[in-house]
Backbone and ligand atoms as CSV (ligand in chain L), in Angstrom:
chain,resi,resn,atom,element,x,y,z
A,1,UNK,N,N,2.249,-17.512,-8.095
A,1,UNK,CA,C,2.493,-16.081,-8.169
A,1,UNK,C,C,3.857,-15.827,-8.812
A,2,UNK,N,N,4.111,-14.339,-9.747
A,2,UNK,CA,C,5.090,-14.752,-10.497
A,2,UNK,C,C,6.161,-13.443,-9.242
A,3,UNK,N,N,7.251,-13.643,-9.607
A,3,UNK,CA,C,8.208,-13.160,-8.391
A,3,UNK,C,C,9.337,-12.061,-9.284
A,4,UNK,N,N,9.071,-11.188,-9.078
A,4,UNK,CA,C,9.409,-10.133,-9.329
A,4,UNK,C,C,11.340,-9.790,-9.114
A,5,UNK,N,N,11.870,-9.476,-10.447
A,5,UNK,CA,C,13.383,-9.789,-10.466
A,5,UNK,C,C,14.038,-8.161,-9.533
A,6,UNK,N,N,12.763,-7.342,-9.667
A,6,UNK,CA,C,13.623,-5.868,-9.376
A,6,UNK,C,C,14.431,-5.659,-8.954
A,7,UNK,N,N,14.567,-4.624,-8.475
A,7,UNK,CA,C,15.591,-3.480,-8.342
A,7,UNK,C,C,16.524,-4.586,-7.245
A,8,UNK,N,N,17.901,-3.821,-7.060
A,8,UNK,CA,C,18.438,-4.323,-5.654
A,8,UNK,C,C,18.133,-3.740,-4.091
A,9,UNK,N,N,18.636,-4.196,-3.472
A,9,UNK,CA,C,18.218,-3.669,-1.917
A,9,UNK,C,C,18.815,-2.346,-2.081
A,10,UNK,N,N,18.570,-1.533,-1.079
A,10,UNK,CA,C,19.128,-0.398,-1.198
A,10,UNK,C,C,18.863,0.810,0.121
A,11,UNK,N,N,18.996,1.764,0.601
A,11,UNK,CA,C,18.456,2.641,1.579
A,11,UNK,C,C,18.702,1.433,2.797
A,12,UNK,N,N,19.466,0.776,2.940
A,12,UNK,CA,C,19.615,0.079,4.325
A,12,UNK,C,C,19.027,-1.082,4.877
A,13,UNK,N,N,18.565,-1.533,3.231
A,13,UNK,CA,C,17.700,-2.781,4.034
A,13,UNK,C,C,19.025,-3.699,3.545
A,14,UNK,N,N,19.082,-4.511,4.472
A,14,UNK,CA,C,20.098,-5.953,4.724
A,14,UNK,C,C,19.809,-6.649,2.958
A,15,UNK,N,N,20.254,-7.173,2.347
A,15,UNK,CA,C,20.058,-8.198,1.617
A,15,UNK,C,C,18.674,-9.033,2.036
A,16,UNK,N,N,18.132,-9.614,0.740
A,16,UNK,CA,C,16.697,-10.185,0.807
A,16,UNK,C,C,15.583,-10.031,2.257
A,17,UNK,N,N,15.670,-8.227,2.378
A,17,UNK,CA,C,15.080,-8.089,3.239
A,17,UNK,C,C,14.442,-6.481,2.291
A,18,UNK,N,N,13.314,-6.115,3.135
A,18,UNK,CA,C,12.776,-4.921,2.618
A,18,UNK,C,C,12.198,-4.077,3.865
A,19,UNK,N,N,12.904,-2.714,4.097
A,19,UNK,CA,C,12.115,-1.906,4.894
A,19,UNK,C,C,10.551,-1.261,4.861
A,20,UNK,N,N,10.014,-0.945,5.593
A,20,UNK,CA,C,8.658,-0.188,5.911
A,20,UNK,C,C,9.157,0.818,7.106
A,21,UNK,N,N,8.566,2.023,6.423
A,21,UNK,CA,C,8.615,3.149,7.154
A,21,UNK,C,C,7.059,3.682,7.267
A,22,UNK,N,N,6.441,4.782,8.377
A,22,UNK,CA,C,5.493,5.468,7.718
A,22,UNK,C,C,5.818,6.561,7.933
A,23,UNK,N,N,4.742,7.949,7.812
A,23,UNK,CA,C,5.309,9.110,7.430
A,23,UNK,C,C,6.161,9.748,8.259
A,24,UNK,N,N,6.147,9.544,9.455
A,24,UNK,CA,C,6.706,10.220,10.553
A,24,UNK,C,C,8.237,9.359,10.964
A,25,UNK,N,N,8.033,8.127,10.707
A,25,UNK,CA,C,9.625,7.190,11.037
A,25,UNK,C,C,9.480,6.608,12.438
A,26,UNK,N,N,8.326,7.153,13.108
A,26,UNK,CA,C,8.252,6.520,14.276
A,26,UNK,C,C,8.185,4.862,14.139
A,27,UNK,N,N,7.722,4.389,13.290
A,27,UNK,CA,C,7.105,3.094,12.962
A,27,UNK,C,C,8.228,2.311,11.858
A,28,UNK,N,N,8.884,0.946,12.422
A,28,UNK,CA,C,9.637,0.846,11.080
A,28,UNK,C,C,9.249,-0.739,11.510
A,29,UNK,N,N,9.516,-1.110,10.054
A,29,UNK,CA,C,9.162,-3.092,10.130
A,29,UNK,C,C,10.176,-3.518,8.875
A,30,UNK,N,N,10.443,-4.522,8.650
A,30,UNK,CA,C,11.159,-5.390,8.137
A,30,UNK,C,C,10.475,-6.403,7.858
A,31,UNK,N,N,10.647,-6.698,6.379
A,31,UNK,CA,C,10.193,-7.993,5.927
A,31,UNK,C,C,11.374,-8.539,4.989
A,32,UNK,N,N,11.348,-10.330,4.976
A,32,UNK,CA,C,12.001,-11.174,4.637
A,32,UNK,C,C,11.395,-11.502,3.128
A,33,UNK,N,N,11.860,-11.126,2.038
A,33,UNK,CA,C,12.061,-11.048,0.512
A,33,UNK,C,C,11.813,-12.605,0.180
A,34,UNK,N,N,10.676,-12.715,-0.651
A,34,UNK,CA,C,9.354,-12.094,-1.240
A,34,UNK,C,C,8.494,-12.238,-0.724
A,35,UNK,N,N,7.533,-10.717,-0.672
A,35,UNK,CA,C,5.985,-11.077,0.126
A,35,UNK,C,C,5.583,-11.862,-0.909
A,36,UNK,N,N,4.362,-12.402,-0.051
A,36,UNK,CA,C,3.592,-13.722,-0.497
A,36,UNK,C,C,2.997,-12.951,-1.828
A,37,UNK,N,N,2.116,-11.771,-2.057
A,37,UNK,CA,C,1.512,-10.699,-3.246
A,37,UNK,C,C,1.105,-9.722,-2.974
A,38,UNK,N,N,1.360,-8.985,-3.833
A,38,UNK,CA,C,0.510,-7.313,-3.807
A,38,UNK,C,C,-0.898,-7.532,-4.741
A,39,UNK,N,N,-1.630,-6.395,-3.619
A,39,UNK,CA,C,-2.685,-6.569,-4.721
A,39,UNK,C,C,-3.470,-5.123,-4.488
A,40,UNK,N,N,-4.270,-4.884,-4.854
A,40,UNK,CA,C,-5.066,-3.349,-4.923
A,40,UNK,C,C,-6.522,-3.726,-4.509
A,41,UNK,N,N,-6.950,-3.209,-3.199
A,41,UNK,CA,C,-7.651,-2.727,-2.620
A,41,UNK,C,C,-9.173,-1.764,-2.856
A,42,UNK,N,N,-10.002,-1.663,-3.564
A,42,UNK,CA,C,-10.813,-1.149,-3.865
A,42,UNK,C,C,-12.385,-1.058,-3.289
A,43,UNK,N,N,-12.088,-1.579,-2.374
A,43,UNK,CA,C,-13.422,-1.961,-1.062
A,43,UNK,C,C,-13.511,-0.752,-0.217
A,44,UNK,N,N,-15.089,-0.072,-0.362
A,44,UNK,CA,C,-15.106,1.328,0.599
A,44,UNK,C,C,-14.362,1.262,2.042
A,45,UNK,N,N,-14.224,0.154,2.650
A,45,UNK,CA,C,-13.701,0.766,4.287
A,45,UNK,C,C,-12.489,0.697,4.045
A,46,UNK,N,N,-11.640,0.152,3.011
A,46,UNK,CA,C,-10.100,0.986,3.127
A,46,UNK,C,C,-9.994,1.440,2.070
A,47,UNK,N,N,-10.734,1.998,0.790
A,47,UNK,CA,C,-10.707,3.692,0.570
A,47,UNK,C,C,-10.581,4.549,1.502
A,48,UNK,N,N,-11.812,4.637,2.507
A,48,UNK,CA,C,-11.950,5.389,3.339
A,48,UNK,C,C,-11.225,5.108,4.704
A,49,UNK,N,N,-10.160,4.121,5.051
A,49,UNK,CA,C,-9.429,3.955,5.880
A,49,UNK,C,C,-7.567,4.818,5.724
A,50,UNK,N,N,-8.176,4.578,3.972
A,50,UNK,CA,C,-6.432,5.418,3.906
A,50,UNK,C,C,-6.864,7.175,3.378
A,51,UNK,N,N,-8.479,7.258,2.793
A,51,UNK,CA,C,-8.565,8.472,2.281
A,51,UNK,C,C,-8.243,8.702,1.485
A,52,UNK,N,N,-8.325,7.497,0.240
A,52,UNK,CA,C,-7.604,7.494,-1.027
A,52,UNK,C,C,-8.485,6.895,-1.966
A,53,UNK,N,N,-8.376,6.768,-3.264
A,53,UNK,CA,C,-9.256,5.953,-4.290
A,53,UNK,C,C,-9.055,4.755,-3.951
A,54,UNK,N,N,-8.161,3.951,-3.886
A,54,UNK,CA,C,-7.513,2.858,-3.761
A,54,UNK,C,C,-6.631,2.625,-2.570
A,55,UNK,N,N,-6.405,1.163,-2.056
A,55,UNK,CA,C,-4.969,1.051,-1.591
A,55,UNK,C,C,-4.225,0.090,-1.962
A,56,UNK,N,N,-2.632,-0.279,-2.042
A,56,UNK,CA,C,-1.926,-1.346,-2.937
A,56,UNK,C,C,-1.198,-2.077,-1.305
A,57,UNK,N,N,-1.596,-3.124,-1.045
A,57,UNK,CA,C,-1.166,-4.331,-0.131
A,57,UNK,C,C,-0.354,-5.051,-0.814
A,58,UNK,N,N,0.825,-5.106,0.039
A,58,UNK,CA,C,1.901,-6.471,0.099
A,58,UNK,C,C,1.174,-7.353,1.209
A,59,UNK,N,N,0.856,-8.723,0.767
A,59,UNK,CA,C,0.191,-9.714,2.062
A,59,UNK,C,C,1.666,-10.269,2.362
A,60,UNK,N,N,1.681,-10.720,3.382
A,60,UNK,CA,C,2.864,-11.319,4.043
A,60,UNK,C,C,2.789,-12.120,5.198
A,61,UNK,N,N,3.605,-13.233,5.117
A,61,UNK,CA,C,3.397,-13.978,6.316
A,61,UNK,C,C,3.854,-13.717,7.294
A,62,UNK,N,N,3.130,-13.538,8.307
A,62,UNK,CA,C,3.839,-12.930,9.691
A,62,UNK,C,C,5.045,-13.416,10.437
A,63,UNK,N,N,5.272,-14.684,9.915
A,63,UNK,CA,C,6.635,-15.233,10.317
A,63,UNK,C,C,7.636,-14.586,9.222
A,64,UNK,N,N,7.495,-14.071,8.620
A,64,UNK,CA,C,8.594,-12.931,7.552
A,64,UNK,C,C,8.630,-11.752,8.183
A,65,UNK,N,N,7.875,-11.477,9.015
A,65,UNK,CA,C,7.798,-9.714,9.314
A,65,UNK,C,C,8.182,-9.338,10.790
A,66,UNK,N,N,9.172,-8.322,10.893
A,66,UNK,CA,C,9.117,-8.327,12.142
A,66,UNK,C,C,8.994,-6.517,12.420
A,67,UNK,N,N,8.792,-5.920,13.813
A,67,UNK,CA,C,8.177,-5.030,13.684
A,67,UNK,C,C,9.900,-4.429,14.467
A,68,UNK,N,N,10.311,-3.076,13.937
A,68,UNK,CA,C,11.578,-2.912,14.250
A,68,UNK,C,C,11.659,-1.813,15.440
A,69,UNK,N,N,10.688,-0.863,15.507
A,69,UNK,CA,C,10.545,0.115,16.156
A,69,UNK,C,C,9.140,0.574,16.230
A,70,UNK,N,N,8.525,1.133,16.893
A,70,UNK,CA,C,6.777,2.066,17.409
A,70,UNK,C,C,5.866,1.129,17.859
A,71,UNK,N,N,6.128,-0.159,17.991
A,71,UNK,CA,C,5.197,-0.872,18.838
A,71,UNK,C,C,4.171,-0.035,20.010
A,72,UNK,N,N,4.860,0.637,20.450
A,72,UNK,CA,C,3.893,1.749,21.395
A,72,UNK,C,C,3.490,2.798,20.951
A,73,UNK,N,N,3.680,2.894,19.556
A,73,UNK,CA,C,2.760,3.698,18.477
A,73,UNK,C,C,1.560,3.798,17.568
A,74,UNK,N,N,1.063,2.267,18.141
A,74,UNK,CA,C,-0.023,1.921,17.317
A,74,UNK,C,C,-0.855,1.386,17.499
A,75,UNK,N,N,-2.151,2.202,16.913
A,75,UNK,CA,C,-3.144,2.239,17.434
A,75,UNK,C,C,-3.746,1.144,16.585
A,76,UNK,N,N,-5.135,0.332,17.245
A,76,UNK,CA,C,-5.597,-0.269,16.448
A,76,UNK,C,C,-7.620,0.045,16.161
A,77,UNK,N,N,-8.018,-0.428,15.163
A,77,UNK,CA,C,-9.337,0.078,15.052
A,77,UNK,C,C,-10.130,-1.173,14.605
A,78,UNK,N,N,-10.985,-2.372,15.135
A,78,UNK,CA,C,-11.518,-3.059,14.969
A,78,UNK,C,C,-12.605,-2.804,14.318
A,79,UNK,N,N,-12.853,-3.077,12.475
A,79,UNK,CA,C,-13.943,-2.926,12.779
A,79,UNK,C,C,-15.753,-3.174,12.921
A,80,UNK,N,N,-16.435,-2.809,13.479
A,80,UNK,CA,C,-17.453,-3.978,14.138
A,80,UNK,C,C,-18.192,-4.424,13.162
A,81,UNK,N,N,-18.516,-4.172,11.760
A,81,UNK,CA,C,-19.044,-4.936,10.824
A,81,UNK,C,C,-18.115,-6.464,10.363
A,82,UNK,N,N,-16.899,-5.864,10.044
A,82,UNK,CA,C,-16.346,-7.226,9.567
A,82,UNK,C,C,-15.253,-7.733,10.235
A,83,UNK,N,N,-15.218,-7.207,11.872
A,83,UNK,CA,C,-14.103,-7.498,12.336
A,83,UNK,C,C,-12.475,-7.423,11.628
A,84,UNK,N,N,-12.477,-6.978,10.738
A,84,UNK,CA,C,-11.271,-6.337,10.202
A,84,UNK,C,C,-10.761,-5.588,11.284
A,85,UNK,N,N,-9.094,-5.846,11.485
A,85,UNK,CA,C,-8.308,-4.858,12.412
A,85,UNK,C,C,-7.547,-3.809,11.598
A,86,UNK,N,N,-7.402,-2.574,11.596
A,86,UNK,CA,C,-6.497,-1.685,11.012
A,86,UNK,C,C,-5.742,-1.051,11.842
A,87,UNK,N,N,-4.523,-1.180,12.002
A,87,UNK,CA,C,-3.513,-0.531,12.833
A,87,UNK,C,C,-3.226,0.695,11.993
A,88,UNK,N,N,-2.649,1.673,12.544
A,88,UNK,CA,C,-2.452,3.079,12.438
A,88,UNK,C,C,-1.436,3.767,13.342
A,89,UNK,N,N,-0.350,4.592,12.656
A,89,UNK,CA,C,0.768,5.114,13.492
A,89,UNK,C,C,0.233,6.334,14.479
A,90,UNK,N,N,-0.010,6.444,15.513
A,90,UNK,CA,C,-0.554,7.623,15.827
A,90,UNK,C,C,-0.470,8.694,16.312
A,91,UNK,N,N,0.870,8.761,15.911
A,91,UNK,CA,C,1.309,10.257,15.010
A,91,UNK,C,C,0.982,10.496,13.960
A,92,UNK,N,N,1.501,10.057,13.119
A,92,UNK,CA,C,0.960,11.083,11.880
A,92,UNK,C,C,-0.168,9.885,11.034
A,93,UNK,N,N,-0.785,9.192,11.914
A,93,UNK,CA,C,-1.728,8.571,10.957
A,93,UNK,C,C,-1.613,7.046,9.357
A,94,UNK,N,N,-0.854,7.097,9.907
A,94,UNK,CA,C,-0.172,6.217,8.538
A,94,UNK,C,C,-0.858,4.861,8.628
A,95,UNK,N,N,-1.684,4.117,7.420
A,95,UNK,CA,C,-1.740,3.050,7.952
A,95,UNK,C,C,-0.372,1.930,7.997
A,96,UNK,N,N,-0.578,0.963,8.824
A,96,UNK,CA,C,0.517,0.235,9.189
A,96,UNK,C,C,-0.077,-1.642,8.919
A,97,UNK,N,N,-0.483,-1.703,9.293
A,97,UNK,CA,C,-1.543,-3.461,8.926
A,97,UNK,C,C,-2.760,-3.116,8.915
A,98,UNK,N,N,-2.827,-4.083,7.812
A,98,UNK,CA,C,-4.311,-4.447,7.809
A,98,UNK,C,C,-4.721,-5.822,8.097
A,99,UNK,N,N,-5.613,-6.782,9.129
A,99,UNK,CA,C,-5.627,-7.647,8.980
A,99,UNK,C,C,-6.995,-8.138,8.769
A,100,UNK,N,N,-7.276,-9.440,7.802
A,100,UNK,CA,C,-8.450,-9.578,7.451
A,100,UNK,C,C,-9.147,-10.756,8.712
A,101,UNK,N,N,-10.255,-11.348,9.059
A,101,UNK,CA,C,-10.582,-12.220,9.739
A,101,UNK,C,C,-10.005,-13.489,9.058
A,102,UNK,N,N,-10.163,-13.831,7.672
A,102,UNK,CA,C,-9.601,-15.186,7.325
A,102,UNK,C,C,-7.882,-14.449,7.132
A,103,UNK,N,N,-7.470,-16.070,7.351
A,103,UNK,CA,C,-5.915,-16.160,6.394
A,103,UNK,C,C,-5.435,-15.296,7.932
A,104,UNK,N,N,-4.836,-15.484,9.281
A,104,UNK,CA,C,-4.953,-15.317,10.400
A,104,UNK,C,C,-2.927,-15.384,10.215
A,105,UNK,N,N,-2.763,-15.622,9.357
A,105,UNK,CA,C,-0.921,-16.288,9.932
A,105,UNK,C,C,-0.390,-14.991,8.438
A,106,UNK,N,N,-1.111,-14.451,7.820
A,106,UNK,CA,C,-1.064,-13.451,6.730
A,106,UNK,C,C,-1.465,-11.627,7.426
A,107,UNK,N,N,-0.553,-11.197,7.388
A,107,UNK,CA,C,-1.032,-9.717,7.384
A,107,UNK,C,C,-0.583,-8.727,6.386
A,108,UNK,N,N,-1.428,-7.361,5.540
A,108,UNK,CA,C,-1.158,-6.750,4.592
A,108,UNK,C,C,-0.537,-5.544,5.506
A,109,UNK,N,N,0.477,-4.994,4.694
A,109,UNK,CA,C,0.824,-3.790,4.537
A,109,UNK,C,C,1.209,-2.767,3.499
A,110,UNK,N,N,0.680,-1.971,3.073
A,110,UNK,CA,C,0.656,-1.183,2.167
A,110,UNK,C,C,2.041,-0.487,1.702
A,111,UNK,N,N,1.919,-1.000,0.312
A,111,UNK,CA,C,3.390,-1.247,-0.534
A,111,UNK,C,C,3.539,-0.065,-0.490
A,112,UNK,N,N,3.312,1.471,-0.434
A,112,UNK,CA,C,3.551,2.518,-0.585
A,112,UNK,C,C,4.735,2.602,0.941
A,113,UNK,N,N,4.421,1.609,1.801
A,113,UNK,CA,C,5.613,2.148,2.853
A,113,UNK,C,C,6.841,0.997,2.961
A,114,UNK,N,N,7.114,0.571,1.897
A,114,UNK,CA,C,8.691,0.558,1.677
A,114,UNK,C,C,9.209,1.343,0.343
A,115,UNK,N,N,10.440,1.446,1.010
A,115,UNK,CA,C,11.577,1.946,0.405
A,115,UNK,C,C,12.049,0.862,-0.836
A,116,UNK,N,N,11.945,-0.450,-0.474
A,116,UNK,CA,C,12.459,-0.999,-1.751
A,116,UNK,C,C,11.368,-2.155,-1.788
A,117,UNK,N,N,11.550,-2.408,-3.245
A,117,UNK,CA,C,10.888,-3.655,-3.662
A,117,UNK,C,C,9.939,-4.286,-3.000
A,118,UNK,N,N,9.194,-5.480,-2.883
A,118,UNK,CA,C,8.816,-6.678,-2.248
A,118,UNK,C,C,8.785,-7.464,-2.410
A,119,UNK,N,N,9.252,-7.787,-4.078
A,119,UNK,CA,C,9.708,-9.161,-4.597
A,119,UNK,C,C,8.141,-9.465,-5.383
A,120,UNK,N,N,7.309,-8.926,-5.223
A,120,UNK,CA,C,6.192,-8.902,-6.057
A,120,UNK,C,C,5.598,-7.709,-6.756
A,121,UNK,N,N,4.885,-8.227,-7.994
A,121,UNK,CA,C,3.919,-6.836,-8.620
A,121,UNK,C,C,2.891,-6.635,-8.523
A,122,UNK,N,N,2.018,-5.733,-8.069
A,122,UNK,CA,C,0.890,-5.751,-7.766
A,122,UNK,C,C,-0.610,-6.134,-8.585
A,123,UNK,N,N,-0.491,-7.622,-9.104
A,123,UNK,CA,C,-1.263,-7.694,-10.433
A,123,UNK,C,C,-2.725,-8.046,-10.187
A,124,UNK,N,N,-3.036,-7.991,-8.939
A,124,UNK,CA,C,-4.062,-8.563,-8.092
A,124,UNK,C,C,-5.168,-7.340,-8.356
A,125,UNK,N,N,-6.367,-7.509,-7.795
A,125,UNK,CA,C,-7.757,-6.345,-7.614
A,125,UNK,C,C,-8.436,-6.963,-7.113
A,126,UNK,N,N,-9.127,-6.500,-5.213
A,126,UNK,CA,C,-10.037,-7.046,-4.875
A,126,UNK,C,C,-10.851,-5.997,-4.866
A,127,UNK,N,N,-12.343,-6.675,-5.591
A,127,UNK,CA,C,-13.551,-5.872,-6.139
A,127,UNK,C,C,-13.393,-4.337,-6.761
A,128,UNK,N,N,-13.038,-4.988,-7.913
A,128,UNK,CA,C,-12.384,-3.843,-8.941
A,128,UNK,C,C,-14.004,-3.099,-9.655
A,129,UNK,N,N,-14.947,-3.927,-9.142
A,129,UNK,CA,C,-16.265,-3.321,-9.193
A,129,UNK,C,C,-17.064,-2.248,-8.248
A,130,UNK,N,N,-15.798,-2.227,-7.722
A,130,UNK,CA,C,-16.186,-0.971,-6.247
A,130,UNK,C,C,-15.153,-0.025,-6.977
A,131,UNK,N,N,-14.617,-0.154,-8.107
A,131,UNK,CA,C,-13.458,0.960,-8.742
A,131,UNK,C,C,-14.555,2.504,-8.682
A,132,UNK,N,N,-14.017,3.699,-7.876
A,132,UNK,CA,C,-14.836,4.823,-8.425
A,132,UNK,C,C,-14.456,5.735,-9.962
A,133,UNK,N,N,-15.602,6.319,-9.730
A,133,UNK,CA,C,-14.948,6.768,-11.822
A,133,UNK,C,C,-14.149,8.085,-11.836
A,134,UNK,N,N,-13.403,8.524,-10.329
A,134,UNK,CA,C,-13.074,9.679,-10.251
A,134,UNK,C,C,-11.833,9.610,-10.355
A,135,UNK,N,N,-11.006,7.652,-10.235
A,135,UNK,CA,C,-9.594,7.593,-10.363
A,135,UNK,C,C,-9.020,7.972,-11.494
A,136,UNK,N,N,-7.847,8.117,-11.357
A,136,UNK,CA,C,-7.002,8.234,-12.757
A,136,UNK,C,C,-6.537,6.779,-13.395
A,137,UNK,N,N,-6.519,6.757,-14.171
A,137,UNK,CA,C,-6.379,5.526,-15.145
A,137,UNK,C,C,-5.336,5.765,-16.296
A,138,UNK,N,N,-4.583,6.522,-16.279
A,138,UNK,CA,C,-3.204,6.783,-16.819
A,138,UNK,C,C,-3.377,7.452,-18.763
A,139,UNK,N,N,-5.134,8.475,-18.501
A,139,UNK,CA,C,-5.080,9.099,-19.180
A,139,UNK,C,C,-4.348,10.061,-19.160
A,140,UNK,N,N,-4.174,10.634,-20.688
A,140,UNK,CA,C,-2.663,11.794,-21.357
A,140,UNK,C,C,-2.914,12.883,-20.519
A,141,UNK,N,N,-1.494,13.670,-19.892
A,141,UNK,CA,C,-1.769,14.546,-19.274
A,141,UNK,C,C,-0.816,15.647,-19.934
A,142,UNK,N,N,-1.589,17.154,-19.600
A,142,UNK,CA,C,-0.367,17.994,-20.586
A,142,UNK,C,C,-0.337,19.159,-18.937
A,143,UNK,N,N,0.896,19.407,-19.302
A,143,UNK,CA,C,1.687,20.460,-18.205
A,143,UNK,C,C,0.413,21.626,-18.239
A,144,UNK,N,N,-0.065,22.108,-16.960
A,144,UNK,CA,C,-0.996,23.369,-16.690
A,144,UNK,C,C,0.081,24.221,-16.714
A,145,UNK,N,N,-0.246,25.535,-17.383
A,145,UNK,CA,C,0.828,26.469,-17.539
A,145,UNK,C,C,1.011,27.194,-16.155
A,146,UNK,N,N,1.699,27.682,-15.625
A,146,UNK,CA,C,1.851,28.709,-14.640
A,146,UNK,C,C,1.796,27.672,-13.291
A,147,UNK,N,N,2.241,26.072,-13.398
A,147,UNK,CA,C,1.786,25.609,-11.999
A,147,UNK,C,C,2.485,24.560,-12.039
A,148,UNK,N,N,3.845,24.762,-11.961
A,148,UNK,CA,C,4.598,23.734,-12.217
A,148,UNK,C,C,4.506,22.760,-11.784
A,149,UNK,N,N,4.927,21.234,-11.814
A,149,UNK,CA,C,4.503,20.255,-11.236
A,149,UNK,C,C,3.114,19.702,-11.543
A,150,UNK,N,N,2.040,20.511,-11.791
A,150,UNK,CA,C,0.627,20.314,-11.945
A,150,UNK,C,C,0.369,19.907,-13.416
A,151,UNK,N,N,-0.136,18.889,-13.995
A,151,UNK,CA,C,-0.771,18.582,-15.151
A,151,UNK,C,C,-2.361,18.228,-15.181
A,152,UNK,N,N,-2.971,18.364,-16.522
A,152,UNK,CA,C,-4.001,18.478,-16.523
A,152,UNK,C,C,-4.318,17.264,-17.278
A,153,UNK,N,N,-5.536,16.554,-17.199
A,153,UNK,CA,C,-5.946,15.157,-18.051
A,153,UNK,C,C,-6.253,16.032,-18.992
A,154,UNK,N,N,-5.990,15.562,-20.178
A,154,UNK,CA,C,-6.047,15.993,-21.853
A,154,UNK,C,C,-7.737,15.258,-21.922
A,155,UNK,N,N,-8.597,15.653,-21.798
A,155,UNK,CA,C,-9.935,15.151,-21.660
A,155,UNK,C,C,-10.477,14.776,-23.489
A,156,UNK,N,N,-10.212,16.072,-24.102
A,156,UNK,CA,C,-10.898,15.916,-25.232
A,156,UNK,C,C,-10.106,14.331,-25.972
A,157,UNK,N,N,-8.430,14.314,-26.314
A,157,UNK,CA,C,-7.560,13.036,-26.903
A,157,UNK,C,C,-7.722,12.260,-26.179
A,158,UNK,N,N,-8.094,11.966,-24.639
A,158,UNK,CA,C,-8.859,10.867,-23.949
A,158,UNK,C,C,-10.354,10.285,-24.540
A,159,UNK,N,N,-11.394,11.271,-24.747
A,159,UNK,CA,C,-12.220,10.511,-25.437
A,159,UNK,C,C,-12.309,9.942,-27.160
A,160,UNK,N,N,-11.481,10.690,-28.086
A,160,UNK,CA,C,-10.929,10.256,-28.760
A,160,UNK,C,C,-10.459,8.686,-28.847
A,161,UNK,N,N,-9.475,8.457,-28.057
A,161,UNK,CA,C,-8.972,7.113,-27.945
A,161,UNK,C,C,-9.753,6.300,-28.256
L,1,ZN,ZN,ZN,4.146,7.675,12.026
């Protein structure tokens, strides 16, 4: 796996360390610089676990991670097809681990909840054949007038391309 030079630490994480927050702050973890890989998520039960097209996992070895604060915040959801565990902050819902049945000494957490780096890029896709056709794919977008912040996919110079 190739190891990612980025950014420096920053927002309070210690040197070769990286924070995780989720939305509320109840929940904070620490990991020891570099997760093992990121990779992207495209399998219906965590689409529909985060409520998103996708999700982007840092895997990490659990002897790198330690959990800093909300231990009594989190909920967990087994579930009964594939025994997959998904923890969840439960306050405001955030996922927090994901763990798969294999690879038992590895748990993911979703790169969207640190603040800095992870020492990896997310170059990975599991079952990129479950991709739906409703994501964005980093077609041209032009500013919607009257809605700032809001852009629109340039549809017609998209099929063009
Ligand atoms: Zn929370």
């Amino acid at each position: 796996m190739e190891q990612d030079e980025g950014a420096a630490d920053d927002d309070g994480a210690p040197p070769g360390e990286s924070v995780g927050r989720c939305l509320c702050g109840a929940v904070v973890l620490r990991i020891r610089l570099p997760a093992f890989w990121a990779w992207h998520d495209h399998t219906p039960a965590t689409r529909k676990a985060h409520g998103a097209g996708y999700a982007t996992y840092a895997g990490i070895w659990r002897s790198r991670l330690r959990l800093v604060q909300g231990e009594d915040m989190l909920r967990r959801y087994c579930d009964p097809d594939s025994f997959e565990i998904r923890t969840f902050c439960e306050t405001c819902g955030a996922p927090i681990f994901y763990e798969r049945r294999f690879g038992a000494s590895m748990v993911n957490v979703p790169l969207a909840l640190f603040e800095q780096r992870v020492g990896r890029e997310p170059i990975y896709h599991r079952h990129p054949d479950e991709m739906r056709d409703w994501l964005y794919l980093g077609e041209p977008l032009a500013p919607l007038k009257g809605y700032p912040g809001i852009y629109r996919v340039r549809r017609k110079s998209a099929r063009r391309a």
